[in-house]
MOPAC internal coordinates of N, CA, C and O (Angstrom, degrees):
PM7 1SCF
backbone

  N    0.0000 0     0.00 0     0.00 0    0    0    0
  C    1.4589 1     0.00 0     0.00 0    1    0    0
  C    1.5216 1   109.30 1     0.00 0    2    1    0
  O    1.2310 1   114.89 1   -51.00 1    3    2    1
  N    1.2659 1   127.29 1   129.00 1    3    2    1
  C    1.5569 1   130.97 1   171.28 1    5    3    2
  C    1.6587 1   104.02 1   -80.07 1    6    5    3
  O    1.2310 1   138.16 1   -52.47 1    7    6    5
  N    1.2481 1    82.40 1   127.53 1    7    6    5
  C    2.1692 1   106.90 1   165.25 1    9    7    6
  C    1.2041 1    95.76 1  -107.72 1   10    9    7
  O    1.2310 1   120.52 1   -36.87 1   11   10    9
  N    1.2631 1   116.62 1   143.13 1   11   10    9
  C    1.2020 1   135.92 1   125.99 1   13   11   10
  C    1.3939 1   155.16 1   -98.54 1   14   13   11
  O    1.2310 1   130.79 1   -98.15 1   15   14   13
  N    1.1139 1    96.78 1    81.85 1   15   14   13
  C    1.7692 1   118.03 1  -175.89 1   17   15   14
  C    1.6953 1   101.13 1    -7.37 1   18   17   15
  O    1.2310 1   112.74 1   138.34 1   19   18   17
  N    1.4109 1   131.32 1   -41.66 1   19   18   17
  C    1.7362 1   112.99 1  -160.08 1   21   19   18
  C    1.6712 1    96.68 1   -89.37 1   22   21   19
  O    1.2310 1   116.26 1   178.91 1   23   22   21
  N    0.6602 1   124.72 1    -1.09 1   23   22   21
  C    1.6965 1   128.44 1   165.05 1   25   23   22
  C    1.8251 1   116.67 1   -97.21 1   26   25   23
  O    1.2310 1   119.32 1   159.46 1   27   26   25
  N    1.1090 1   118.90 1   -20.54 1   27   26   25
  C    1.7857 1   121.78 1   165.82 1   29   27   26
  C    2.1487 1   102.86 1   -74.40 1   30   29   27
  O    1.2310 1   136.03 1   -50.87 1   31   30   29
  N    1.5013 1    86.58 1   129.13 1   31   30   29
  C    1.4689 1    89.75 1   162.55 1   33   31   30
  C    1.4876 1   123.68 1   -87.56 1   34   33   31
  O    1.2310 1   115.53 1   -62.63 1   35   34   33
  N    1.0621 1   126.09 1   117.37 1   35   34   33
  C    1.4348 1   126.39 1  -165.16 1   37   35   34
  C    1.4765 1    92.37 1   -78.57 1   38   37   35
  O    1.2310 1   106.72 1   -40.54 1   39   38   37
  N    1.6327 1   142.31 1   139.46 1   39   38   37
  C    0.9358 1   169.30 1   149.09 1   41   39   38
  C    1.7616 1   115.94 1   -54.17 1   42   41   39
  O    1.2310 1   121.30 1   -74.72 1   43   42   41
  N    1.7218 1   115.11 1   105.28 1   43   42   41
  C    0.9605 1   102.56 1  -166.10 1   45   43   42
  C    1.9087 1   111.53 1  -115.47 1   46   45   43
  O    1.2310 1   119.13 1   -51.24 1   47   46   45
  N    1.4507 1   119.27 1   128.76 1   47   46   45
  C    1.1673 1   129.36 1  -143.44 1   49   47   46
  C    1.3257 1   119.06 1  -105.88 1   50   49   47
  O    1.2310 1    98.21 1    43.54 1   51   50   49
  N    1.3805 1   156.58 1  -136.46 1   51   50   49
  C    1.3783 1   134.08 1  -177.14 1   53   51   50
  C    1.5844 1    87.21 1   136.59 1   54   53   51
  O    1.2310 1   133.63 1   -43.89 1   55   54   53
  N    1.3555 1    91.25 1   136.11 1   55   54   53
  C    1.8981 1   104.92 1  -177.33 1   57   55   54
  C    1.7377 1   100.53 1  -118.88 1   58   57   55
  O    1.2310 1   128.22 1   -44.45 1   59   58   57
  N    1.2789 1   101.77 1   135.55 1   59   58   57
  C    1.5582 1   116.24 1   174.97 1   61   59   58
  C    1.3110 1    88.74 1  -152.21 1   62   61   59
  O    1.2310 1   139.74 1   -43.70 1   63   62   61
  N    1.6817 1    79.32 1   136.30 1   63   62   61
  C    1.9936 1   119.45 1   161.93 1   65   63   62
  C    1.7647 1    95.57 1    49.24 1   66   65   63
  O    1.2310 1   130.52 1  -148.84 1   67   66   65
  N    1.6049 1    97.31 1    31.16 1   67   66   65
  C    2.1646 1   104.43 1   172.68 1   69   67   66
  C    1.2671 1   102.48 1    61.14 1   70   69   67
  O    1.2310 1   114.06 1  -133.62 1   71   70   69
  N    1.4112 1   128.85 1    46.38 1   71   70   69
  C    1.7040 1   141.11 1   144.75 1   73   71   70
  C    1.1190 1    98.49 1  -108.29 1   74   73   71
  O    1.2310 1   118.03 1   -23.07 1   75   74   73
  N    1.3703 1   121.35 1   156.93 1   75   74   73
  C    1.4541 1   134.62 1   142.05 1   77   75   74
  C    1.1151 1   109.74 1   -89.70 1   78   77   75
  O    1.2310 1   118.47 1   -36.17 1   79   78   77
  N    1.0136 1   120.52 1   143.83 1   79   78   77
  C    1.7932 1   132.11 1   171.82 1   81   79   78
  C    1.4502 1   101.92 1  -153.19 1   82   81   79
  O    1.2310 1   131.42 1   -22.60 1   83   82   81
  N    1.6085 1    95.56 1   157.40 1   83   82   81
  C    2.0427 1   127.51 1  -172.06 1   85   83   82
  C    1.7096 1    87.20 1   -64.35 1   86   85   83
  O    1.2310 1   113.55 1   -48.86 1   87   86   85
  N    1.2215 1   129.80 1   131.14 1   87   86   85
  C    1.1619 1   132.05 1   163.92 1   89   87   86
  C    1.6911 1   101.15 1   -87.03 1   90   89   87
  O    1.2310 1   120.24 1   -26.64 1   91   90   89
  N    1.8790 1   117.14 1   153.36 1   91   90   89
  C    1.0168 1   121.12 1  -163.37 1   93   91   90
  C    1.6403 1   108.68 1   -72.22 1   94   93   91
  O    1.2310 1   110.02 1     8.13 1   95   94   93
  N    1.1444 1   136.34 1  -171.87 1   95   94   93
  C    1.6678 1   123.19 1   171.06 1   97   95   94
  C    1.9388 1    83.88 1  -101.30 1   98   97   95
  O    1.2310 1   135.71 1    -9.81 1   99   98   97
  N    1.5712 1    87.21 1   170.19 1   99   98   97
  C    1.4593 1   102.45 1   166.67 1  101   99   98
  C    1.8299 1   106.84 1   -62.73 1  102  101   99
  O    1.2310 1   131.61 1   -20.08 1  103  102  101
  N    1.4391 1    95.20 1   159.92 1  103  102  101
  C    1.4180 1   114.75 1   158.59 1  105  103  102
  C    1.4332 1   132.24 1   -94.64 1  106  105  103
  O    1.2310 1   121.29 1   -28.58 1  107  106  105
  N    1.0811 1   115.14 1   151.42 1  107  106  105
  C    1.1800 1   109.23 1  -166.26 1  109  107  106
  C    1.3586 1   122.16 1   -52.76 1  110  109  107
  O    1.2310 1   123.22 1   134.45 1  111  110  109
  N    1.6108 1   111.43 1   -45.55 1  111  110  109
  C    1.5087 1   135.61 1   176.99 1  113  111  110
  C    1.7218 1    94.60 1   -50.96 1  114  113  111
  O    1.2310 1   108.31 1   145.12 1  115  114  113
  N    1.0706 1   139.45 1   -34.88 1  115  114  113
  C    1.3266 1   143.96 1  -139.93 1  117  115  114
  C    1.8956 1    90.84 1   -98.12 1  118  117  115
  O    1.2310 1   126.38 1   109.54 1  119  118  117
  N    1.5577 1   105.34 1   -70.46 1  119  118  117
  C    0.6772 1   121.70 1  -169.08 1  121  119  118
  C    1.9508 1   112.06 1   -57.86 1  122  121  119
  O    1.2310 1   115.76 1   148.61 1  123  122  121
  N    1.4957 1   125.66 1   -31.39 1  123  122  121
  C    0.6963 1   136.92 1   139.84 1  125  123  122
  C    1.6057 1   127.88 1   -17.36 1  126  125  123
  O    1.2310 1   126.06 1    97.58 1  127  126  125
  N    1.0814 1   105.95 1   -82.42 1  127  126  125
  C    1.7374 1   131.59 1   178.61 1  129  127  126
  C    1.8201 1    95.74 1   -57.20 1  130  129  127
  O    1.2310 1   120.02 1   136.83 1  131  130  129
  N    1.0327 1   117.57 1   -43.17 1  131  130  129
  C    1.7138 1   127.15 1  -159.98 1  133  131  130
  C    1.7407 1    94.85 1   -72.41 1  134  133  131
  O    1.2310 1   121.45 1   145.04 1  135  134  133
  N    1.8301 1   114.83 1   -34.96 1  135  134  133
  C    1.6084 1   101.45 1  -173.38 1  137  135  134
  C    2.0405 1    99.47 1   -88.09 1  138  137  135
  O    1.2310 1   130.55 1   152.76 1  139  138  137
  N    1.3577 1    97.25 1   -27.24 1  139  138  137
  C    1.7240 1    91.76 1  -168.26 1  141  139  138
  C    1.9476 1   103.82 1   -57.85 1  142  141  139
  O    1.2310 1   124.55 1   152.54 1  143  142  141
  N    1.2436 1   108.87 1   -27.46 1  143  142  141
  C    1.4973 1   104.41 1  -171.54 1  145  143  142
  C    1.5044 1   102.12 1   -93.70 1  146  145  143
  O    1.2310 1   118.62 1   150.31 1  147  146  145
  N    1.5499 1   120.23 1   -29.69 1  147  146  145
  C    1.5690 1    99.55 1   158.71 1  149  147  146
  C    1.6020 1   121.38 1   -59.41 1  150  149  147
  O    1.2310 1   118.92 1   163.98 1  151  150  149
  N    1.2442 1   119.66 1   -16.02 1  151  150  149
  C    1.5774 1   120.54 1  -163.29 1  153  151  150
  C    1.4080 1    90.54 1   -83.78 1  154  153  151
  O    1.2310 1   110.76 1   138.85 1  155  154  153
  N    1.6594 1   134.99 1   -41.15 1  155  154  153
  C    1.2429 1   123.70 1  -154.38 1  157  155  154
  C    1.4328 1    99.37 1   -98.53 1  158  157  155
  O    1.2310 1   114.69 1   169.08 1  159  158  157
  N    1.1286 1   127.67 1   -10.92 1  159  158  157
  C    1.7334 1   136.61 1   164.97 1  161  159  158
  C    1.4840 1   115.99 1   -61.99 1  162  161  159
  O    1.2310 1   127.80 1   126.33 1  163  162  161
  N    1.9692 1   102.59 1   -53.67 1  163  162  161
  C    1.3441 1   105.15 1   170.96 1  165  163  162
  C    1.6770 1   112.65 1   -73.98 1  166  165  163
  O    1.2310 1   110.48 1   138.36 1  167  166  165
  N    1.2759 1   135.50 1   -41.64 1  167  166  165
  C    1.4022 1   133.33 1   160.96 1  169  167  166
  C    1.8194 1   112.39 1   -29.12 1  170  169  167
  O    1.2310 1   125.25 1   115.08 1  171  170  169
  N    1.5689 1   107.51 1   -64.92 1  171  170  169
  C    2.0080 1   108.41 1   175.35 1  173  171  170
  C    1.2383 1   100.72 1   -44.66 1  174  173  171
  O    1.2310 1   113.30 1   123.75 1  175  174  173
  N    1.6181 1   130.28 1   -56.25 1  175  174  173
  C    1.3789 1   116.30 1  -153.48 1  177  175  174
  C    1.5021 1   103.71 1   -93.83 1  178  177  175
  O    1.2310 1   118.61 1  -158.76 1  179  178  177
  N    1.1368 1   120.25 1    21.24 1  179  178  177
  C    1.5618 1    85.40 1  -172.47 1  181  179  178
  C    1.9590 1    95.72 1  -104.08 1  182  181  179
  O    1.2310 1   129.16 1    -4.03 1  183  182  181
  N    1.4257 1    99.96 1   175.97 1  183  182  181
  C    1.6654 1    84.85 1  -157.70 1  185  183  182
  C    1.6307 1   134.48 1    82.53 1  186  185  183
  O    1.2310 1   125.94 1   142.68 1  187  186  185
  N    1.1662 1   106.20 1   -37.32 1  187  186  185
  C    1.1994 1   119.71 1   143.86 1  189  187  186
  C    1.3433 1   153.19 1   -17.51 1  190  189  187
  O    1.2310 1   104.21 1  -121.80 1  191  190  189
  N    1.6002 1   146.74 1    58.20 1  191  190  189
  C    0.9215 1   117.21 1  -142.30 1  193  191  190
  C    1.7051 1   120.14 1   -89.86 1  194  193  191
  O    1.2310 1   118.82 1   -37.74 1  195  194  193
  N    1.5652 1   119.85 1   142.26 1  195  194  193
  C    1.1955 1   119.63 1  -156.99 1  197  195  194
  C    2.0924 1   110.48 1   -83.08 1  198  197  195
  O    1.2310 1   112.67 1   -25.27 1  199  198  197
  N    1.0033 1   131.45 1   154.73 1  199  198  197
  C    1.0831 1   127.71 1  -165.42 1  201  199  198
  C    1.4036 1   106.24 1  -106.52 1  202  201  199
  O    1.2310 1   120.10 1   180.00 1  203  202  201

């Protein structure tokens, strides 16, 4: 059977007090705020010329 790895969610993990545990996903509010400051990062640089 073919998988394709870009369709599996990789599971992302985080150790406390020497457990591993499922870390929570972002929130929306988070995730929110996280694209508006990529937009104004990619807005400064673009035009830009790269070195």
């Amino acid at each position: 059977m073919y998988n394709n790895l870009a369709y599996q969610e990789a599971w992302r993990e985080e150790l406390l007090d020497g457990k591993v545990v499922a870390m929570a996903p972002a929130s929306a509010g988070h995730t929110y705020i996280a694209d508006g400051i990529l937009s104004i990062f990619r807005h400064y640089l673009s035009g830009r010329s790269q070195r």
